[in-house]
C-alpha positions in Angstrom: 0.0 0.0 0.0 1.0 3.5 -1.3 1.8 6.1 1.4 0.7 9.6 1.7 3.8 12.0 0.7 5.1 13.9 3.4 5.1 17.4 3.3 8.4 18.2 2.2 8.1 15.8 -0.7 5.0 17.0 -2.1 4.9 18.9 -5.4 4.9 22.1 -5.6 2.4 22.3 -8.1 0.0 20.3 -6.3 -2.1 22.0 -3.9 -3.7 19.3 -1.1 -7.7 19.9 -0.2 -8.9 19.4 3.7 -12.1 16.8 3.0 -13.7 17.5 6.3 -13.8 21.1 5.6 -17.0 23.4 5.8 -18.6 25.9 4.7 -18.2 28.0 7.5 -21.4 30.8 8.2 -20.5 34.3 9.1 -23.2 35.9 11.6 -22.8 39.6 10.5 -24.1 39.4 7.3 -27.2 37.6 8.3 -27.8 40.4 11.3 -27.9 43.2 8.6 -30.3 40.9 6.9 -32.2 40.8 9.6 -31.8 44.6 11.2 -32.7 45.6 7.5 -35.5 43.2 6.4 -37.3 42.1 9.7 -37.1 38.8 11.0 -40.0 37.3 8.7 -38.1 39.0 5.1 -34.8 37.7 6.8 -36.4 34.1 6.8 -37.6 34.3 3.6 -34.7 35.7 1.8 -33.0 32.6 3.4 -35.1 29.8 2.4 -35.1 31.3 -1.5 -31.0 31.6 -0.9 -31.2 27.9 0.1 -33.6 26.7 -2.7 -31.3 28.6 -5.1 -28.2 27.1 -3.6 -29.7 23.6 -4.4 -30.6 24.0 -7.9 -27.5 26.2 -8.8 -25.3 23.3 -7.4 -27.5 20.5 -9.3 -27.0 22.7 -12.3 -23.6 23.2 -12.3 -23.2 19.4 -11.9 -25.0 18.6 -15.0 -22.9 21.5 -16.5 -19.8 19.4 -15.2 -21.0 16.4 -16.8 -21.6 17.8 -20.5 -18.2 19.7 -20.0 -19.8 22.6 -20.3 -17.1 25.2 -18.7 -18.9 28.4 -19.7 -22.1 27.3 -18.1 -20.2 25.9 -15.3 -18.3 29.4 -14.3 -21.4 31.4 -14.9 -22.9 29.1 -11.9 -19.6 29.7 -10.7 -20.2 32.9 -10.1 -23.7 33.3 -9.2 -23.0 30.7 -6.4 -20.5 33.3 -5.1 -22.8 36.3 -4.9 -25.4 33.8 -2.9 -22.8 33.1 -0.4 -21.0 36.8 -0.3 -24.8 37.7 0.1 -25.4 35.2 3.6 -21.8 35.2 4.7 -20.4 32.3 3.6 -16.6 33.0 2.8 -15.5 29.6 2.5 -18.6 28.7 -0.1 -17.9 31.9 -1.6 -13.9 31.1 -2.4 -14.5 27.6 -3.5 -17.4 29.0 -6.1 -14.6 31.7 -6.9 -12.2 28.9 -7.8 -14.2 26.7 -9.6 -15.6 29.2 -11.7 -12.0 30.3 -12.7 -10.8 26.7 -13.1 -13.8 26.6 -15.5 -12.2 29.5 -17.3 -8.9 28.2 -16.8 -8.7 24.9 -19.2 -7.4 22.6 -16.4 -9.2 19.7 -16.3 -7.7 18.3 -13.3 -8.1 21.7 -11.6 -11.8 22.1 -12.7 -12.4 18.4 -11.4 -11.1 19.2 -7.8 -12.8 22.7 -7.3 -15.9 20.9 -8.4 -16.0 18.3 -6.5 -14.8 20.8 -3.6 -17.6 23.1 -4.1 -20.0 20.2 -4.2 -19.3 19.3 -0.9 -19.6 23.0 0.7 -22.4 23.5 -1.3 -24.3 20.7 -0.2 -23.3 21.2 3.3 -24.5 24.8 3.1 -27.7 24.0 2.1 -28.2 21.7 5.7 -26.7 25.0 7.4 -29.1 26.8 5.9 -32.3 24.6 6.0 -31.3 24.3 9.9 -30.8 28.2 10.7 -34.1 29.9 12.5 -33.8 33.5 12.7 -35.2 34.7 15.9 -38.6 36.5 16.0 -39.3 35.0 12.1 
């Protein structure tokens, strides 16, 4: 059985993903949501962001399958404003990367952002199905 290189014989060029990472959720943007919508708009906004979420990540999926890297940024990047939007920076970068991996040509690159985008994706849409806002 094939060990794991250590760090100092890694590649340079190879850049090494965290599995159990998540999409982390930062509480300031959802306060001005709430201070600026009321707690009823607040939860509302938040259950469209989360219905959103799920179809723009089933989307970009089939748009990963047909190799369709135009279609696949443009999720990319709409994925990105949703997260910039609720305060999720860590959904927000991975969306940032795989959209320019899309744009980039590198398959092997594409494939890894995808997949890693995938799996804060679909973790943010539990965080998000789970969140109550107070008073909503």
């Amino acid at each position: 059985m094939r060990q794991m290189p250590t760090p100092a014989s890694r590649p340079a060029a190879v850049s090494w993903l965290d599995m159990r990472e998540i999409a982390r959720l930062d509480p300031e943007p959802l306060q001005r949501l709430q201070a600026g919508l009321g707690p009823q708009l607040a939860a509302d906004l938040l259950r469209r962001t989360r219905e959103d979420l799920a179809f723009l990540l089933a989307s970009a999926q089939q748009a990963y399958d047909r190799s369709d890297t135009g279609t696949l940024a443009r999720f990319g990047r709409r994925i990105e404003v949703l997260a910039l939007q609720v305060g999720m920076p860590t959904l927000r970068r991975a969306a940032a990367n795989m959209a320019a991996s899309a744009e980039g040509g590198s398959p092997p690159a594409l494939a890894a952002t995808a997949a890693r985008l995938d799996r804060l994706g679909q973790g943010a849409v539990a965080s998000l199905g789970a969140l109550r806002i107070t008073g909503a």
